[in-house]
N, C-alpha and C positions, 0 to 999 in steps of 0.2 A: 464375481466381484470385479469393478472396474479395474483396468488398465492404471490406472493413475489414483489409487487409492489415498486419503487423506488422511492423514496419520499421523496423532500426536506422539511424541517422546519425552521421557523424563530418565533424566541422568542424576543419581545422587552415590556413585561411587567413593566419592572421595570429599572434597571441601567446596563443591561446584554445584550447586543448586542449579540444573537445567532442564528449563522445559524448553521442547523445538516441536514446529509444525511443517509437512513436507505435504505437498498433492503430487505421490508419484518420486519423479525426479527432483520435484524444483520446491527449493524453501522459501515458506510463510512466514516462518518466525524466529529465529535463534534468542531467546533471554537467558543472561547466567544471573544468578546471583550468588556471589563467592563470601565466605567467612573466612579467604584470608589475613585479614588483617586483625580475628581474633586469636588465631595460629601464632601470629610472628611474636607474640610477649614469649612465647616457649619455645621457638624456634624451629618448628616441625606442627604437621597436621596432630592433634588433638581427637580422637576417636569421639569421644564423647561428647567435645564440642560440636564436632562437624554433624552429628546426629540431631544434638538439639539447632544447630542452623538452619538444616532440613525442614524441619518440624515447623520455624517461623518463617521461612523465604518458601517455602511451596506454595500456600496459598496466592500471595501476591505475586510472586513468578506465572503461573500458571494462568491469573488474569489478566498479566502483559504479555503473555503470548497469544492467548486467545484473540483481545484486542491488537497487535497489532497485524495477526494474519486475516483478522477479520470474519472470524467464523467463528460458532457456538459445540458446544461438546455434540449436542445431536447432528453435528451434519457431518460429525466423525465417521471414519467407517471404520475405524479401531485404534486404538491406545499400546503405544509400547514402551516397556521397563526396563532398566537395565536391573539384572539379578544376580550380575556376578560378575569377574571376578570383583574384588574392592575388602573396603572396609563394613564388616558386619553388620552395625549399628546403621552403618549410614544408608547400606541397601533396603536395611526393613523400614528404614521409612520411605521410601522412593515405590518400591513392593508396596508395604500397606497403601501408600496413596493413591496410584495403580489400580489394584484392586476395587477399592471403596470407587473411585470414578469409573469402573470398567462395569461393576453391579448399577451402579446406581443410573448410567446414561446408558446400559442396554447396551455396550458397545465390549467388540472381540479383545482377548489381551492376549501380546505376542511379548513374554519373558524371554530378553534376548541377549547377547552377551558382549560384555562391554570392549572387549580388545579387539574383536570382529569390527564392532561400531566403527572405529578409528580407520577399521579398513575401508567399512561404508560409506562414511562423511566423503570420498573422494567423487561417489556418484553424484554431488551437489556443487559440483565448480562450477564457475560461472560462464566460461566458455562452452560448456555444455557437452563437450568430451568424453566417452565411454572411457572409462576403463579394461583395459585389452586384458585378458587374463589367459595361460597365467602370470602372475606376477611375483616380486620377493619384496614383502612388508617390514618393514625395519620401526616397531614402536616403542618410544622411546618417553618416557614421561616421570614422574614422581613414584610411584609407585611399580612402574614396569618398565622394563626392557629387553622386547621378545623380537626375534627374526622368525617369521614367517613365511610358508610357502604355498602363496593363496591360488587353487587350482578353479575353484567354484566357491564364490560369496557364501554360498549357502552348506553346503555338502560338502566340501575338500576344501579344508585350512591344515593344515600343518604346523605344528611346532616345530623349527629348525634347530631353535637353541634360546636362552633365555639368560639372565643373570642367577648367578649362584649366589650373589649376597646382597650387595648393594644396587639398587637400578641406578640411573645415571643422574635422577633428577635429587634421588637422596643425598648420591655425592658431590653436586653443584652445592646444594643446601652447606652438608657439612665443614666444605671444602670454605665455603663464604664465612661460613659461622670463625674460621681459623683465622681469615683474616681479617675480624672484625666489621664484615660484613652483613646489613640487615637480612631478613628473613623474606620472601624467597631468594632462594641464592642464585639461581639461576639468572635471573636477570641484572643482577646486582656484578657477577663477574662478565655477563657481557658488556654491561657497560666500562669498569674500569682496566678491560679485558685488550680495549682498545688502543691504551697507548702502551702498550706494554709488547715484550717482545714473543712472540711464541715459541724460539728457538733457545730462549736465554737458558732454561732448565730442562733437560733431558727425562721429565720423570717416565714411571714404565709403563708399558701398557698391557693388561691385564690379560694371559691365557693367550700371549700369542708365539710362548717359544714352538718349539717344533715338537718339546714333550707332552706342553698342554695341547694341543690342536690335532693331537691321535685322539682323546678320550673329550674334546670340548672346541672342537672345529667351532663351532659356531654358536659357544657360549661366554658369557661377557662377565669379568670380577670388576670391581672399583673399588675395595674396598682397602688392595694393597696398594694402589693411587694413593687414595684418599689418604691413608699412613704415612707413606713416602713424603706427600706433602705438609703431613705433621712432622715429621722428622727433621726436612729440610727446613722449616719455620725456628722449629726448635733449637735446632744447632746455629743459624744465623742469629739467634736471639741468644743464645748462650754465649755464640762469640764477640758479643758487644754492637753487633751490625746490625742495622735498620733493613728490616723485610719490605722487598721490594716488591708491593704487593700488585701494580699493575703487569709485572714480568712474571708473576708465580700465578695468578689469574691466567695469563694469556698461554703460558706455557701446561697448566693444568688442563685448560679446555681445550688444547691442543690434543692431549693426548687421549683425551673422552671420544674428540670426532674421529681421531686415527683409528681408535678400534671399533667405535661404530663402523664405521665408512670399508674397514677393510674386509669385515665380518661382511657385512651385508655383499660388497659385490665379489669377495668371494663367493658365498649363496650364487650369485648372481650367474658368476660364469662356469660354478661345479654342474650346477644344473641344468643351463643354458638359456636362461631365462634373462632376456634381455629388458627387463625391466623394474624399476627400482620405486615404491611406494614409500615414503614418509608420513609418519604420524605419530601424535604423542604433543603434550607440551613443550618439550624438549628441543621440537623443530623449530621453535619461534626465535630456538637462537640464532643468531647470525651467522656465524661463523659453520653450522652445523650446514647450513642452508650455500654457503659458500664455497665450501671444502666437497660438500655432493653433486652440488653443481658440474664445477670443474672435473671432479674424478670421474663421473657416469660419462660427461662429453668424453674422456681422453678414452673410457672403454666402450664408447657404442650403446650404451647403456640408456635407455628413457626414462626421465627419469619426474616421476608425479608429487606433487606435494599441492595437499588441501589448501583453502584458503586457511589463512591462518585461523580466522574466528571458530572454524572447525577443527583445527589441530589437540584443542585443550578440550579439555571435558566440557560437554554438551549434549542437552538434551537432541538437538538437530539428526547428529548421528545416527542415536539409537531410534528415532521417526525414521528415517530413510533405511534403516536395516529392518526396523516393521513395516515399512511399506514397500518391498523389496518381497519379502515373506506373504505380506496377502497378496501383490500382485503373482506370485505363481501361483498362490489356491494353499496354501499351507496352512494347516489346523491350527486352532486359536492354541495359548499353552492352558491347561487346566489349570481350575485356580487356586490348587493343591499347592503349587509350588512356589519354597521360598527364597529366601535371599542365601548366595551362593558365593561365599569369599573366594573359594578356590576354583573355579568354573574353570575346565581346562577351555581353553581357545578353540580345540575340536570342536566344539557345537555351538553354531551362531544363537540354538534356539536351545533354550531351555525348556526341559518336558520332566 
């Protein structure tokens, strides 16, 4: 099989309709097409919605990638799917679709896995850049927030540690929804995140006394955040006072990047791995992106983050983690297999 294998991808984990096309290293095509904004009337992803979005944006997604990479399904040299981890509903159709184009154009399907992807998307920056490994993956999105200890793309990923309740992107959302803010929250408090102060409110930060960090070193709560800053809302609102909502914004996401950022290069330096990967929706925040900056430079730490277009769910990824897989000669996955909510992180490749 060629060096530089041409390899479509399709992403439908979550609310992100994506197909990507990759030859090898270098991307053809990144299209999303998102049902966020039938989400935001409920104020969180919709299972059932995001399934039937899939169902009507696949077709036309997957003609405007073809078109704009400029290549036809037969001059594919294989097709790949993300099948896990995510939302059930939303994988069988990303799966079924997969499949039915993998029969139908004669071409290999590699079922592959979606929180690896995020680590894969890093192989498509534009500089051109290797990825030096190994490395410590810090993903951070709506649905997940996992620290990783990526030895080999393929064969050795590591779980280091993960959320126990809320991932970060949940608590962005709820935290927004608290103060009257639209749906997705995440962007929504980096915006009014901005004039507010991040020192004004002390809230906690989850799982890092000295008792949690014997039994959860390097796993992540938001959930007693997220509380705290109902509590605080509440009793400002009880005692007749006006919530200050750019200061409780600035001050909340303050304390999301502190335990991201201290987890991770903790990892970082237990291990001795000098180098720090970002991925996830979650990175597009600013401040997330600012606070890792500074902390990697003051540790010696390198520190990588995708282009952003690749940071959020996309099909892109999961083409360059299939094309990654036939470029070493790796068996198609049979086409037995289905869609996989809980896919531990171990296996880039679903079998």
């Amino acid at each position: 099989m060629t060096r530089e294998p041409l390899v479509l991808g399709i992403e439908t984990s979550c609310d992100e309709t994506g197909i990507g096309i990759v030859r090898g290293r270098t991307l053809l095509a990144n299209v999303i097409a998102s049902s966020m904004d039938e989400h935001a009337r409920y104020g969180g992803v919709v299972p059932e919605i995001a399934a039937r979005a899939h169902l009507e944006a696949l077709q036309p997604t997957l003609e405007a990638a073809l078109a704009e990479a400029g290549v036809t399904l037969d001059e594919l040299d294989a097709i790949a799917v993300t099948s896990g981890p995510g939302l059930a509903g939303a994988l069988m159709v990303g799966v079924g679709a997969a499949k039915a184009l993998a029969l139908g154009a004669g071409k290999p399907l590699y079922a592959v896995n979606h929180l690896v992807g995020h680590v894969g998307a890093d192989v498509l920056r534009d500089d051109g850049t290797e990825i030096a490994l190994p490395t410590i993956a810090l993903l951070v999105s709506g649905g997940h927030t996992s620290l990783l200890h990526v030895r080999d793309l393929l064969d050795d990923v590591e779980l280091l540690g993960e959320t126990i309740d809320d991932a970060a992107g949940e608590a962005f959302d709820k935290v927004a929804r608290l103060l009257g803010l639209p749906y997705p929250g995440g962007p929504q408090i980096d915006r009014v995140a901005v004039a507010g102060d991040p020192k004004a409110i002390r809230f906690p930060r989850g799982l890092t006394l000295p008792k949690d960090l014997a039994a959860h070193r390097y796993d992540f709560s938001f959930s007693g955040l997220k509380t705290a800053v109902a509590r605080w809302v509440e009793k400002t609102e009880a005692g007749g006072g006006t919530v200050p909502v750019a200061d409780v914004a600035a001050s909340f996401r303050e304390a999301v990047v502190d335990v991201l950022l201290t987890k991770a290069l903790a990892a970082c330096a237990d291990l001795g791995v000098p180098r720090l990967l970002l991925g996830g929706g979650v990175v597009a925040n600013a401040r997330v992106r600012e606070v890792a900056a500074a902390r990697c430079a003051a540790a010696g730490i390198e520190l990588r983050i995708p282009p952003l277009s690749l940071c959020t769910d996309n099909g892109a990824m999961i083409a360059a983690l299939g094309a990654e897989l036939v470029a070493r000669g790796r068996e198609a996955s049979p086409l037995g297999f289905g869609a996989d909510s809980t896919l531990p992180v171990t296996s880039a490749q679903a079998v």
